[in-house]
C-alpha positions as CSV (number, residue, x, y, z in Angstrom):
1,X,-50.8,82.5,-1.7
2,X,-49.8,83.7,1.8
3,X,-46.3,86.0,2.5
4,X,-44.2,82.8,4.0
5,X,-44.5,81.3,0.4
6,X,-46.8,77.8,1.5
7,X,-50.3,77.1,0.2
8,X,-52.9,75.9,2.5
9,X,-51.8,72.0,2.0
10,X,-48.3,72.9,2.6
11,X,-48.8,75.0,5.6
12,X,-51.0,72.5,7.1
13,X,-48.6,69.4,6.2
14,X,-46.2,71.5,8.6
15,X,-48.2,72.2,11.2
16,X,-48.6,68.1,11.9
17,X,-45.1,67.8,11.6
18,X,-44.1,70.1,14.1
19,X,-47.5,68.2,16.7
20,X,-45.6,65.2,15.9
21,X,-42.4,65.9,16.6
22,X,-43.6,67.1,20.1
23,X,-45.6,64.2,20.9
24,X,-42.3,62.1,20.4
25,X,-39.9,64.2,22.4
26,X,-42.9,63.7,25.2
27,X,-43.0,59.5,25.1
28,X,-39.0,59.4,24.8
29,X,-39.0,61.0,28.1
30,X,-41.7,59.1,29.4
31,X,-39.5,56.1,28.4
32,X,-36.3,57.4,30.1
33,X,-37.6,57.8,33.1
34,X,-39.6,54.6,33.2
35,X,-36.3,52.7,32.1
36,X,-34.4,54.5,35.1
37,X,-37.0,53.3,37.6
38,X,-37.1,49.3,36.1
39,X,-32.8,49.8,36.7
40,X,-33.2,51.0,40.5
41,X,-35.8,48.4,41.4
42,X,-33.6,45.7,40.5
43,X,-31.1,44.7,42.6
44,X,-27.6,43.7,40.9
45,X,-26.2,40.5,41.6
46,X,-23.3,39.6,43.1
47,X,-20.4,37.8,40.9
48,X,-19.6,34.8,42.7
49,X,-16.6,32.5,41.6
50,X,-17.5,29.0,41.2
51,X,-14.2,26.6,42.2
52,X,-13.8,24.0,39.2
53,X,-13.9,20.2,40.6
54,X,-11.1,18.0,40.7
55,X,-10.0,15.7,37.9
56,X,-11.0,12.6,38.5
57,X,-8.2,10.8,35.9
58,X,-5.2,11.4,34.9
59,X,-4.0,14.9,33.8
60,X,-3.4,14.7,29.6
61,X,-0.9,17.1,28.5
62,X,0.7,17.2,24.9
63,X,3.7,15.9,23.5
64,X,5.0,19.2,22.9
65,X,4.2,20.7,26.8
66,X,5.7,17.6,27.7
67,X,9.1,18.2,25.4
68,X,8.3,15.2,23.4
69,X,9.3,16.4,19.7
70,X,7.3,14.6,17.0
71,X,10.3,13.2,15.5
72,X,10.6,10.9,18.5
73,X,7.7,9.1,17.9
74,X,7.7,4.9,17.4
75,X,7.2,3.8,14.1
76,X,4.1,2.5,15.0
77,X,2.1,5.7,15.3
78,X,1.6,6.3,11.0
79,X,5.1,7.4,10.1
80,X,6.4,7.3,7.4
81,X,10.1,8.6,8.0
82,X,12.4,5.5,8.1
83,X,14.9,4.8,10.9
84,X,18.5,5.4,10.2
85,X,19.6,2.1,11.5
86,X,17.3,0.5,8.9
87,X,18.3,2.5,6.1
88,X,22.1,1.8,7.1
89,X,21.4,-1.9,6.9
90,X,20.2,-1.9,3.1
91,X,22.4,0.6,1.8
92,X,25.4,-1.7,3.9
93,X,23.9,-5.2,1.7
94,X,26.1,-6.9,-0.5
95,X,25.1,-6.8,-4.2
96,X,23.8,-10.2,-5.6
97,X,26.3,-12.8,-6.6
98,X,26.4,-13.6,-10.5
99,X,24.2,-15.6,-11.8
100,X,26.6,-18.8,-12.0
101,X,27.1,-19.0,-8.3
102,X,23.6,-18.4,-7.3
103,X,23.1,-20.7,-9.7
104,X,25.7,-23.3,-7.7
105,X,24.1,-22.9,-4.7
106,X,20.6,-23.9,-6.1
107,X,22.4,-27.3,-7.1
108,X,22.9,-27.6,-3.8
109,X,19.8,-26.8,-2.3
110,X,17.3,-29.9,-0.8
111,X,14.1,-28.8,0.4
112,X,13.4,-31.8,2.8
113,X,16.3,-31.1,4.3
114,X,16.9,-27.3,4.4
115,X,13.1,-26.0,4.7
116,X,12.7,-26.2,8.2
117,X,10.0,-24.0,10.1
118,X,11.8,-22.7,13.2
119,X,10.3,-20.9,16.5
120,X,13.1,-17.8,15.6
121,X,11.6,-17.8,11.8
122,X,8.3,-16.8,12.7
123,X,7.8,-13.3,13.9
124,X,4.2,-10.9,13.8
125,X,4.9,-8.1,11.5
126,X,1.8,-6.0,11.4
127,X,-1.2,-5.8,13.3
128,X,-3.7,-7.4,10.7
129,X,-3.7,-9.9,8.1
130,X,-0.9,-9.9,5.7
131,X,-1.8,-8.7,1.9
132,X,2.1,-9.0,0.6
133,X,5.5,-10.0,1.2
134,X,8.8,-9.3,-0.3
135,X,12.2,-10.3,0.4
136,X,14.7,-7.9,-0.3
137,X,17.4,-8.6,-2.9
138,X,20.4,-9.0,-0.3
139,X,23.2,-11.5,0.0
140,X,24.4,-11.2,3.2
141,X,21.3,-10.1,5.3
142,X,17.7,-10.8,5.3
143,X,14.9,-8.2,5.1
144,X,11.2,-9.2,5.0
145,X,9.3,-6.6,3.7
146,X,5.3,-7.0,4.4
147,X,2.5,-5.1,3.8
148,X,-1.2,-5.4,5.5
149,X,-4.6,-4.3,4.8
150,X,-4.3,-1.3,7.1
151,X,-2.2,0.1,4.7
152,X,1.1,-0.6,7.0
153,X,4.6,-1.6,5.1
154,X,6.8,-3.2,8.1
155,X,10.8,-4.5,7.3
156,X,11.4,-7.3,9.3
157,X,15.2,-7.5,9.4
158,X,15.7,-10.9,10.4
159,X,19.8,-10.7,11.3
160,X,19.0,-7.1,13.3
161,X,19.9,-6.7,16.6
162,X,17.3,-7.4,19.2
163,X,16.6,-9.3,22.7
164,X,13.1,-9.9,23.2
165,X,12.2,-10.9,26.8
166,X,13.8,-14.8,26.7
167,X,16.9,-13.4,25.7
168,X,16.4,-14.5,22.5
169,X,17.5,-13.0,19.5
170,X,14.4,-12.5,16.5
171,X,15.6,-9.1,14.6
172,X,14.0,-6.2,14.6
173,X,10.4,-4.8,13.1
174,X,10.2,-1.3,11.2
175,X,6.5,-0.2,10.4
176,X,5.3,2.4,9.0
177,X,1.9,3.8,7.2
178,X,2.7,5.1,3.7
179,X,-0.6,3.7,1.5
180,X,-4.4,4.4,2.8
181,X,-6.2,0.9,1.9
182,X,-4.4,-2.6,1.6
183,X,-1.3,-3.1,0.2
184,X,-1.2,-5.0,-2.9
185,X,2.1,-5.0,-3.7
186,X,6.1,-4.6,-2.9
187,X,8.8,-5.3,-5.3
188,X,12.8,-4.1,-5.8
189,X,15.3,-4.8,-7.8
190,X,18.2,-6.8,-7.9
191,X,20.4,-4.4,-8.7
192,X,18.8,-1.4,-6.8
193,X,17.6,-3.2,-3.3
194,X,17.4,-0.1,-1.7
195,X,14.6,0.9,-3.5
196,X,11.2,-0.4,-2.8
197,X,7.8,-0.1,-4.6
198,X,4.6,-0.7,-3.2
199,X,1.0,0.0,-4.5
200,X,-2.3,-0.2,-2.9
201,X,-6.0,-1.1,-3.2
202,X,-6.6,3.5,-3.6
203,X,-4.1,3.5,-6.8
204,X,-0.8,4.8,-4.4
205,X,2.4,3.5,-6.0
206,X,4.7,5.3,-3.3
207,X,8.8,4.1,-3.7
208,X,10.7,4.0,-0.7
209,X,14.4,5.2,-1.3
210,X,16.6,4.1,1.4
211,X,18.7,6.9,0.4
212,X,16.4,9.6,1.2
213,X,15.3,7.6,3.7
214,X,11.6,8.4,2.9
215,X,8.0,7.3,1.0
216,X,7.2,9.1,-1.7
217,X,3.8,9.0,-4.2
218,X,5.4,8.2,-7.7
219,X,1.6,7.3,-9.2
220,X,-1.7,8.1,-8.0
221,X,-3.6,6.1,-10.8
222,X,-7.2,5.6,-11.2
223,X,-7.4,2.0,-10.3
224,X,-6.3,0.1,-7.6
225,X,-2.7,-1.1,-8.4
226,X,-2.7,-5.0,-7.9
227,X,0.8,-6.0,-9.1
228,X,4.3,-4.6,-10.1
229,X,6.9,-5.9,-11.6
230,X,10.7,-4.6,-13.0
231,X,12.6,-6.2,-15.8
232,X,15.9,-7.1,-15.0
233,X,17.9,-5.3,-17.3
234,X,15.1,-2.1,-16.8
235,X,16.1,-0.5,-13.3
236,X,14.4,2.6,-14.1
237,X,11.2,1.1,-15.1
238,X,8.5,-0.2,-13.7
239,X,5.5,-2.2,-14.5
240,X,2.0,-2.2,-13.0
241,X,-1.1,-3.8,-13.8
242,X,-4.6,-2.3,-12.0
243,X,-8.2,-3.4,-11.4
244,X,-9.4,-2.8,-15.2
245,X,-7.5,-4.6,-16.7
246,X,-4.5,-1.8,-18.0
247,X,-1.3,-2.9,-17.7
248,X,0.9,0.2,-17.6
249,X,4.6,1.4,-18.3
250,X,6.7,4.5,-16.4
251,X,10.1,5.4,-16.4
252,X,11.2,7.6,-13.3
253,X,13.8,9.6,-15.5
254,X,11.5,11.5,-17.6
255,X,8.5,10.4,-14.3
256,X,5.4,9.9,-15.7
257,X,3.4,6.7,-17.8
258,X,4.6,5.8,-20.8
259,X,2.5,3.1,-22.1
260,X,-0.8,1.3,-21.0
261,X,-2.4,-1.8,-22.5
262,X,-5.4,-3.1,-22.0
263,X,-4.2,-6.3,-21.7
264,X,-7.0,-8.0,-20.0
265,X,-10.4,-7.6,-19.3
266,X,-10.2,-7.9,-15.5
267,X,-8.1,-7.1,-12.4
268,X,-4.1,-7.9,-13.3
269,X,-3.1,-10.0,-10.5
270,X,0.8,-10.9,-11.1
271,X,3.0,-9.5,-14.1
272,X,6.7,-11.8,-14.1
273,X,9.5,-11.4,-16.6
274,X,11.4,-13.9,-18.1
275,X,14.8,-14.3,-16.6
276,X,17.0,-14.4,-19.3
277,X,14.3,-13.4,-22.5
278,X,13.7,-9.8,-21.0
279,X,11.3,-8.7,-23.5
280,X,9.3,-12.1,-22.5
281,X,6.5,-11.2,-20.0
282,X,3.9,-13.4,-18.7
283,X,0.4,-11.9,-16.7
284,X,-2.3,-13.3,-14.8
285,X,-5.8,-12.1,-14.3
286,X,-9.4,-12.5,-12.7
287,X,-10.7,-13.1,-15.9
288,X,-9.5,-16.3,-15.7
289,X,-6.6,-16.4,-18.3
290,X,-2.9,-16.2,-18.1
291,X,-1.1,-14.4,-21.1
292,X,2.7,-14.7,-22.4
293,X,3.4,-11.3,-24.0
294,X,6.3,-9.9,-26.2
295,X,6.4,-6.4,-25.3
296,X,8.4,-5.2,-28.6
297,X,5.2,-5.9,-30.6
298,X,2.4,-5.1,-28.2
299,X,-0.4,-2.6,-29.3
300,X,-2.0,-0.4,-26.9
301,X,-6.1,-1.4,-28.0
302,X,-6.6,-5.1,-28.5
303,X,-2.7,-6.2,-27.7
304,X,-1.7,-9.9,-29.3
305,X,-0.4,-12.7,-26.9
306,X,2.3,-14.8,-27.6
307,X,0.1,-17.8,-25.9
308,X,-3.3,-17.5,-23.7
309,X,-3.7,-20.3,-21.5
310,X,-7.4,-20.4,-20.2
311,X,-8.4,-21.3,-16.6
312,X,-11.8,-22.5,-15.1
313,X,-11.6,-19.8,-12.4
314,X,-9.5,-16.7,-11.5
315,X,-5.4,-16.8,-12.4
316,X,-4.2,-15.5,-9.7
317,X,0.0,-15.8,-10.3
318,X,1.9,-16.7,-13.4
319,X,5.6,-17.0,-12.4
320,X,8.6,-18.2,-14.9
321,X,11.3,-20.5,-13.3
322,X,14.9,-18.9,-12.4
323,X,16.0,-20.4,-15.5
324,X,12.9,-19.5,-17.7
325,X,12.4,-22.9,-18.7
326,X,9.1,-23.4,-16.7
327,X,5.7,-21.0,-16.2
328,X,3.5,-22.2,-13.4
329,X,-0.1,-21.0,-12.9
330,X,-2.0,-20.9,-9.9
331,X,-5.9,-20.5,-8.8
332,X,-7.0,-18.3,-6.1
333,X,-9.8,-20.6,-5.0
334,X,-10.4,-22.2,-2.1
335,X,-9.9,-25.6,-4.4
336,X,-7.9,-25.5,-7.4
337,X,-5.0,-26.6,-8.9
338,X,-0.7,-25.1,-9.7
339,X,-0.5,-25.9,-13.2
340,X,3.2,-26.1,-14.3
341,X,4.0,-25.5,-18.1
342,X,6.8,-26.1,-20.5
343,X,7.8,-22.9,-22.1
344,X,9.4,-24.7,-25.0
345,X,6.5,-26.9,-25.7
346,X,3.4,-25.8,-23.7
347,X,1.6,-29.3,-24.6
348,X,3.5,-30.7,-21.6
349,X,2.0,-30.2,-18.7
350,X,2.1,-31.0,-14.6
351,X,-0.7,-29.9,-12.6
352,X,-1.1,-30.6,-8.8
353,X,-4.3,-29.6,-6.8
354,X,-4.4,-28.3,-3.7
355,X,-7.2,-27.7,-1.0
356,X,-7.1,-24.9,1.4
357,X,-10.4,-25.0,3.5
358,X,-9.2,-22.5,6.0
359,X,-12.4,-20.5,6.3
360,X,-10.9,-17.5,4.6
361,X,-10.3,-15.9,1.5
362,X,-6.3,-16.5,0.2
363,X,-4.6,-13.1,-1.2
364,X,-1.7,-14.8,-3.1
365,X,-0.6,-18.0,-4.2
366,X,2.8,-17.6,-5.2
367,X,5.3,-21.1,-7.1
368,X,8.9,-21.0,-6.1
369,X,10.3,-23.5,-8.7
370,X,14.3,-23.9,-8.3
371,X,16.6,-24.3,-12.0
372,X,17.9,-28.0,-10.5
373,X,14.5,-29.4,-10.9
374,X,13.7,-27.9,-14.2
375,X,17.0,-29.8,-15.5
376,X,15.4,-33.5,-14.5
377,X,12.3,-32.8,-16.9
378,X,8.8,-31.7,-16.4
379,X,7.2,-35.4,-15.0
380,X,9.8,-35.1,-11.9
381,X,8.5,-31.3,-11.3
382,X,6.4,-30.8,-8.5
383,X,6.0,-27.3,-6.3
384,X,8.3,-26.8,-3.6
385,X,6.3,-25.0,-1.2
386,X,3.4,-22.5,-1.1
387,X,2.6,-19.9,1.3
388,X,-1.0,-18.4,2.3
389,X,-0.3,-14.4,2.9
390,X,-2.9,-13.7,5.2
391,X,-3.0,-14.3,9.2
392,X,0.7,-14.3,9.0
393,X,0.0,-18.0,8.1
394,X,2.6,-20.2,5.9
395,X,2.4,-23.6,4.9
396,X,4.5,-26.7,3.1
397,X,3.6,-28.7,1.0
C-alpha cells in the first residue's frame, strides 16, 4: 500500500473524479457564455399599452357600490324577511267571535245571493300555478295566504292599502321564497292567526311568526309533507301527513316529533279535525281510502280506524262540516264524484259528480259545507262551491 493511504483502485477512482470535475467547470463556461451571446442577439421588446374598448351596454355596478343595502330589496327577489306593515296587520286582527255568533251569521248566509265573483276579488298572487291557499283566521280583515310551485308563500291582504293604475283599490301582495319545491300546504290557527305553517314537496315545514316577523324550518322530514292540520283545542301541536303514508305528531314546546303512524299506505293528502269531537280526526289518501281515526287509541304499526270508506280512485280531501255533523269526500280526477256522509249514520249518503276537463291536472279539491244546511237533512245537502287551485283559477258550482 502506497504512503497517502489509497490502494491502486482507490487512487485511480480519484483520479477520474478530479478529470471529471474539470471537464464540467469547462462546458459550464462554455454554456455561460453561449447563454450571454443568445441574450445580446435578441432584441427586447418594447411594452406597449393596449387602450381597452368602449362598453358597448350599459355599465352594471352592484347594489352595494350603488348604496343599495340588501335590506331594501322587493319582496319579490327570494326574501324571506316579512314587511312590517304586514306583520302589523295580523298581529292588529281581531280574535274570532265565539262560536254562537259565527254560528248566527251562517244562518244568515245565502250563497246565490252573497257568492258573487267580482273584478276587485280576483288578484295574481304568484308567478305560477297555485298549489295552496289559506285564509287567515281574522275577523275584521282578510288575508289570502297562497303558495305556488316555485316554492313562493304570497299574503294577499285584500283590505290593504293600494292604488293600482285605475285608481282602484285591490290590497296589497307580500311574497316571499321560504320552501325549495311546491308548496303543499299552509294552515293557522284560530286562536294563534299570526302563526302560519307551510310544508313543501322537499319535507320543509317552515312556521312563519308574525312576531318575529320571520320563516323558520321547524321539520325537515324525509318525505314530502302533503298536508297539516291543528286541532282546535291543540295550539301547540301540529299534524302532518307525508308521501309514505306516516302521519306524524310534534309539539313546539319540547320541538321535535312525538308520534308517527303509518296510517296509510300512500301519500296523505288532507288530515281535518272534528269541530267539536277533538280527538275525532278524519284523513284522506292516494291509496284511495278515507279513514276516521280516534287518536286516544291509535297504534303506531298497523293503527285501527274508527270507519274506512273505500274510493275507486285517489281521496284527495276528507273535510267534516262546521258542526261535525257531515264528512264529505272528494276525488282528484279529472271525473269523479264529492261524496257527502252522515257522521251519525254513514249508510246515508249524497254524492254529486263533477267534470273538470280543463286540460290540466287539479291540486286540491276542497267542500265548504255551512252548519244551516246540515240542519235541513242530508237529501237537501248539496256542495256550495268548489275551487280548482291551480292557474289562479276558481269556479262555482
Amino acid at each position: 500500500m502506497a504512503e497517502d493511504g489509497l490502494n491502486d483502485y482507490e487512487r485511480l477512482r480519484q483520479d477520474n473524479i478530479r478529470r471529471n470535475e474539470a471537464k464540467l467547470v469547462h462546458l459550464r463556461r462554455k454554456a455561460d457564455e453561449l447563454s450571454a451571446a443568445i441574450q445580446l442577439a435578441k432584441p427586447k421588446r418594447a411594452y406597449q399599452v393596449r387602450p381597452r374598448p368602449a362598453p358597448s351596454g350599459p355599465v352594471r355596478s352592484s347594489l352595494r357600490s350603488r348604496g343599495i343595502s340588501p335590506t331594501n330589496l322587493p319582496p319579490d327577489l327570494k326574501s324571506t324577511r316579512l314587511s312590517p306593515s304586514l306583520a302589523s296587520s295580523i298581529l292588529g286582527g281581531a280574535p274570532p267571535p265565539p262560536p254562537e255568533e259565527e254560528e248566527a251569521k251562517i244562518r244568515d248566509f245565502d250563497a246565490g245571493r252573497d257568492m258573487v265573483l267580482k273584478p276587485a276579488h280576483v288578484r295574481k298572487v304568484v308567478p305560477w300555478s297555485v298549489t295552496s291557499l289559506r285564509v287567515l283566521p281574522l275577523v275584521d280583515r282578510t288575508v289570502v295566504a297562497v303558495g305556488d310551485r316555485l316554492g313562493n308563500v304570497a299574503f294577499w291582504d285584500v283590505d290593504g292599502v293600494s292604488e293600482d293604475a285605475d285608481g282602484a283599490a285591490d290590497g296589497v301582495v307580500f311574497r316571499y321564497w321560504p320552501h325549495k319545491g311546491h308548496v303543499l300546504a299552509i294552515v293557522a290557527h284560530q286562536a294563534a292567526p299570526h302563526k302560519v305553517y307551510s310544508s313543501s314537496r322537499k319535507g320543509e315545514i317552515c312556521l312563519l311568526d308574525f312576531e318575529e316577523e320571520n320563516f323558520s324550518i321547524v321539520h325537515l322530514w324525509e318525505w314530502s309533507v302533503y298536508s297539516l292540520c291543528q286541532a282546535q283545542d291543540s295550539v301547540r301541536c301540529l299534524y302532518f301527513g307525508d308521501g309514505n303514508g306516516g302521519l306524524t305528531l310534534s309539539d313546539d314546546r319540547v320541538g321535535k316529533v312525538l308520534t308517527t303512524w303509518d296510517a296509510h299506505d300512500d301519500r296523505i293528502n288532507s288530515i281535518d279535525f272534528h269541530p267539536e269531537k277533538t280527538h275525532i280526526l278524519a284523513t284522506s289518501s292516494s291509496d284511495g281510502t278515507a279513514c276516521i281515526w280516534d287518536v286516544r287509541n291509535m297504534k303506531m304499526k298497523d293503527p285501527d280506524s274508527l270507519k274506512v270508506f273505500k274510493l275507486d280512485k285517489s281521496a284527495q280531501a276528507a273535510y267534516f262540516s262546521p258542526n261535525g255533523r257531515l264528512l264529505a269526500v272528494t276525488s282528484s280526477k279529472h271525473c269523479g264524484t264529492v261524496q257527502v256522509f252522515s257522521v251519525d249514520d254513514f249508510e246515508k249518503l249524497h254524492a254529486v259528480e263533477y267534470n273538470n276537463q280543463t286540460g290540466s291536472w287539479p291540486y286540491k279539491f276542497k267542500y265548504d259545507s255551512s252548519s244551516h244546511l246540515g240542519n235541513l237533512g242530508l237529501e237537501q245537502h248539496r256542495p256550495i262551491c268548489w275551487k280548482h287551485e291551480q292557474g289562479n283559477r276558481y269556479y262555482q258550482s
